[in-house]
N, C-alpha and C positions, 0 to 999 in steps of 0.2 A: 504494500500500500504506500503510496507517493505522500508524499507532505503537502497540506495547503497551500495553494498559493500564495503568493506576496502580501496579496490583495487585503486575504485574511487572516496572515500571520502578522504579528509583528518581529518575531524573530528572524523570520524570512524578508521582511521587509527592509531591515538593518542588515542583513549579511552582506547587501549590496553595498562596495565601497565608495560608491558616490551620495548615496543613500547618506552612512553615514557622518560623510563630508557637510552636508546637508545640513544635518542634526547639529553638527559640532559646530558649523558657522553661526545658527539660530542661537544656539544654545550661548555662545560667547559674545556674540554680536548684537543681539534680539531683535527684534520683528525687520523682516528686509524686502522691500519688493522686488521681484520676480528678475528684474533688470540686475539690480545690485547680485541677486547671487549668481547670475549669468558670469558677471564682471569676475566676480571672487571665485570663482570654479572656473573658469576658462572653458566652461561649455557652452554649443550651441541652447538656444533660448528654448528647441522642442525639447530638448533632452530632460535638462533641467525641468522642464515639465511634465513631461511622463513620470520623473524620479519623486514632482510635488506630489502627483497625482496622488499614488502609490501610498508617499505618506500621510495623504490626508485620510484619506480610506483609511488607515487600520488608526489613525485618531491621533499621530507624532507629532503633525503641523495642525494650524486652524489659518483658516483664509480671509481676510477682510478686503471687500474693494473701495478703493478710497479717491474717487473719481473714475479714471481711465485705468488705474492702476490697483493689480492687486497687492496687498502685503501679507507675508506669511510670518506666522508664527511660532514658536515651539508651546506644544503641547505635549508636555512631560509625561503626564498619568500614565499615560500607556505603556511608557517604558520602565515605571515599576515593576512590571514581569519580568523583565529582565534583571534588574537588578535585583530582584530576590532569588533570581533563579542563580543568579553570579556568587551573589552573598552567601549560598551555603557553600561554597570552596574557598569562603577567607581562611576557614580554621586553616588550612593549607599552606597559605601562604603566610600569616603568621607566624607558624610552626616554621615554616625555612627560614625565615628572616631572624625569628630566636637562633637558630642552628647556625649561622651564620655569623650571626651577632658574638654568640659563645666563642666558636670557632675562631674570627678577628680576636677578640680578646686574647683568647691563648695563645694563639701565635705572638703578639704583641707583648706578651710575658715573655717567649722564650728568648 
């Protein structure tokens, strides 16, 4: 059985790396119209919107038009499934970074 598509994953909808170029521009930058993130991605204007599209639908981005022009948003909520789903493998990385941590020290003793 195949995975949902994009459309209605949001994990699937991030694995795209323009995707979440996307995300990470809104997210630092916030709200940007359509133009602006054409400029900051160096992609064609369809592209870049096939990739809004995508995330509007599973609920990433929200859209406001504000004359002639749309402006996008990030809309975060959604991406709590992700990040709980990431959050149960901190104990992981915690733990190497203690081992690590130890590890520098005693070396740093001998």
């Amino acid at each position: 059985m195949g995975r949902p598509s994009s459309h209605a994953d949001v994990f699937a909808a991030i694995a795209e790396p323009r995707r979440r170029s996307i995300i990470e521009l809104l997210g630092r930058e916030g709200e940007q119209p359509v133009g602006a993130l054409v400029v900051a991605l160096d992609l064609p204007q369809p592209v870049v919107s096939k990739h809004l599209a995508v995330l509007r639908e599973v609920g990433i981005v929200a859209v406001t038009r504000r004359g002639r022009e749309r402006v996008y948003r990030l809309s975060p909520r959604q991406l709590k499934a992700v990040h709980d789903w990431v959050s149960t493998f901190e104990k992981h990385w915690t733990h190497q970074l203690g081992r690590i941590k130890r590890r520098a020290e005693s070396l740093g003793k001998e």
